[in-house]
Structures are given as C-alpha cells and as structure tokens.
C-alpha positions as CSV (number, residue, x, y, z in Angstrom):
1,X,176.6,113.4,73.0
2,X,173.1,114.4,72.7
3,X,171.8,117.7,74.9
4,X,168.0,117.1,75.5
5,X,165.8,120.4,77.3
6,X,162.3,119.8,78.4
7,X,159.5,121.9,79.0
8,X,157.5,120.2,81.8
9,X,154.7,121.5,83.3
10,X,153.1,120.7,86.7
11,X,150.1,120.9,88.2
12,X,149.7,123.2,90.8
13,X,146.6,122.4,93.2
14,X,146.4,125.8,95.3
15,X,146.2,128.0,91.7
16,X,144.3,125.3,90.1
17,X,146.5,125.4,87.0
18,X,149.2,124.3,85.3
19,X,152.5,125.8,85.6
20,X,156.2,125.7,83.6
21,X,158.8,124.2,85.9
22,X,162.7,124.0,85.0
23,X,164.1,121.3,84.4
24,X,167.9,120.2,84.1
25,X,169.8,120.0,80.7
26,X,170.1,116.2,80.2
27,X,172.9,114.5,78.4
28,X,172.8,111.6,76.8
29,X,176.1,109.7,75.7
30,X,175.2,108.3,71.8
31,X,178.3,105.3,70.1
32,X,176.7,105.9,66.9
33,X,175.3,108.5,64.3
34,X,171.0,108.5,64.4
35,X,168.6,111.3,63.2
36,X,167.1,113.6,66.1
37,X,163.9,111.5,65.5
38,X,165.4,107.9,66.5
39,X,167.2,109.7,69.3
40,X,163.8,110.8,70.7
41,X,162.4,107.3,70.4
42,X,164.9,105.9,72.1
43,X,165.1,108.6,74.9
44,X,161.4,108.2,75.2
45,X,161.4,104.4,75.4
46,X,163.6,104.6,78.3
47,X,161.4,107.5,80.6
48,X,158.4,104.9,79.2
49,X,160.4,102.1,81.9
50,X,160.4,105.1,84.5
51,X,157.1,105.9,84.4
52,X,155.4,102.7,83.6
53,X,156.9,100.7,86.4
54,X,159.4,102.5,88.7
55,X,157.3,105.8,89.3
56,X,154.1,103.4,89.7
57,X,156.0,101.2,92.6
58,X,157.4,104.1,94.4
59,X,153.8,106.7,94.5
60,X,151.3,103.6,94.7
61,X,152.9,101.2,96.1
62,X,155.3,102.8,98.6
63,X,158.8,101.2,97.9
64,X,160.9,104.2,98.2
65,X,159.4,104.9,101.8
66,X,159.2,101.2,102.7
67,X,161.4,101.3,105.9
68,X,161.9,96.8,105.3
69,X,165.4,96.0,106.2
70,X,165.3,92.4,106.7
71,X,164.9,90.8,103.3
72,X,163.9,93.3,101.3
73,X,163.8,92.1,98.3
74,X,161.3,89.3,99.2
75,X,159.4,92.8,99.3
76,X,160.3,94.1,96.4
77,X,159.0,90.6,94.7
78,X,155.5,91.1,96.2
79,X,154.9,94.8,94.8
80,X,156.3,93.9,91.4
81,X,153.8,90.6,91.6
82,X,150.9,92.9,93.0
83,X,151.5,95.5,89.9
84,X,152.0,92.4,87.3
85,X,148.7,90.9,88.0
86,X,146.8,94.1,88.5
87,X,148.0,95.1,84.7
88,X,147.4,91.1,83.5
89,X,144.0,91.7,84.8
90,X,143.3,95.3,82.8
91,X,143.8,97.5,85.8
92,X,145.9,100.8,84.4
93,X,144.9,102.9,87.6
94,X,146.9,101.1,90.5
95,X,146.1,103.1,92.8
96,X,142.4,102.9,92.5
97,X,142.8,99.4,92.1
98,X,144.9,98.9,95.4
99,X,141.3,100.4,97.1
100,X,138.9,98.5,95.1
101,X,140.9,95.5,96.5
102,X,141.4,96.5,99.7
103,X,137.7,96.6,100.2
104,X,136.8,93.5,98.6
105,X,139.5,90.8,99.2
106,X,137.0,88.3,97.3
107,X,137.7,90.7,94.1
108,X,141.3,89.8,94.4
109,X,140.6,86.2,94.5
110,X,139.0,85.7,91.2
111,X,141.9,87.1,89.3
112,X,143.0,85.9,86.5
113,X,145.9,84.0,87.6
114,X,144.8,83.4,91.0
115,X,143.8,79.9,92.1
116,X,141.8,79.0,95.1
C-alpha cells in the first residue's frame, strides 16, 4: 500500500492569494514492488485522466449539473465530441473556445473535421 499527502494550494479571489488547503491522506493499493519515483508517475498519469478530460467536461461543459434524464448518454457523446474536436483543432482553453464559437457559428463550421 502506498500513503500519498499533498500540499495543494488554492486560489482565493477575495484575499487575492494563494492559500494551503488540507487535503485527505490518499491510499493507493500497489501488487508489485516499484521505486517511489515510478509510483509517482503512475499516480500522476492517472490525476492527468482527471484533469485533462473529466474536470474539463464537468466545469466547461456542465455534465455534472446537466439535469438530462432521457438518454443521457446520447449527451454524454456530444460533450465528449465537442471537447475532441475542439483539442483536434488546437484549442487547450475550452472554455474560451466554447465563447469564441458561440459567437461565431461559421468558426465552428470550418473545423478540421467538419464537412459542410
């Protein structure tokens, strides 16, 4: 079993600054022997997953507050196609990207991997 403590800090708008906030111990189950260095990797390349795609469809896109009950993953499909062409076409700011487009529906349609 591998312990893992963070120190996280966020930023905190009123103060204008940064500030420590605790975090949980987190426990990791391990089936075989690696140095604390390939642990790390590995623990990193799974919050990557989180942060690159689920945190990004629940803040920008609204799927944890989407109140869909019929068919909702028909739903689901459409964010996760909005996000994969916005990244195929060199967008890393979603959210600002989700704007541009908004404004400018003609943008949209000359995407890469768009046919009209």
């Amino acid at each position: 079993m591998v312990e893992v403590r963070r120190r996280v800090e966020c930023f905190h708008p009123g103060r204008r600054r940064f500030e420590p906030r605790r975090e949980p111990v987190a426990y990791y189950l391990v089936t075989r022997e690696a140095s604390a260095d390939t642990l790390a990797q590995a623990i990193r390349g799974h919050w990557a997953i989180e942060n690159s795609l689920h945190h990004v469809l629940d803040v920008s896109l609204g799927e944890d507050a989407s109140r869909i009950r019929r068919n909702p993953g028909v739903f689901a499909q459409l964010r996760h196609f909005a996000l994969n062409l916005l990244r195929h076409n060199g967008h890393t700011n979603i959210r600002a990207a989700l704007y541009d487009n908004a404004i400018d529906l003609e943008r949209v349609l000359n995407y890469q991997g768009i046919k009209h």
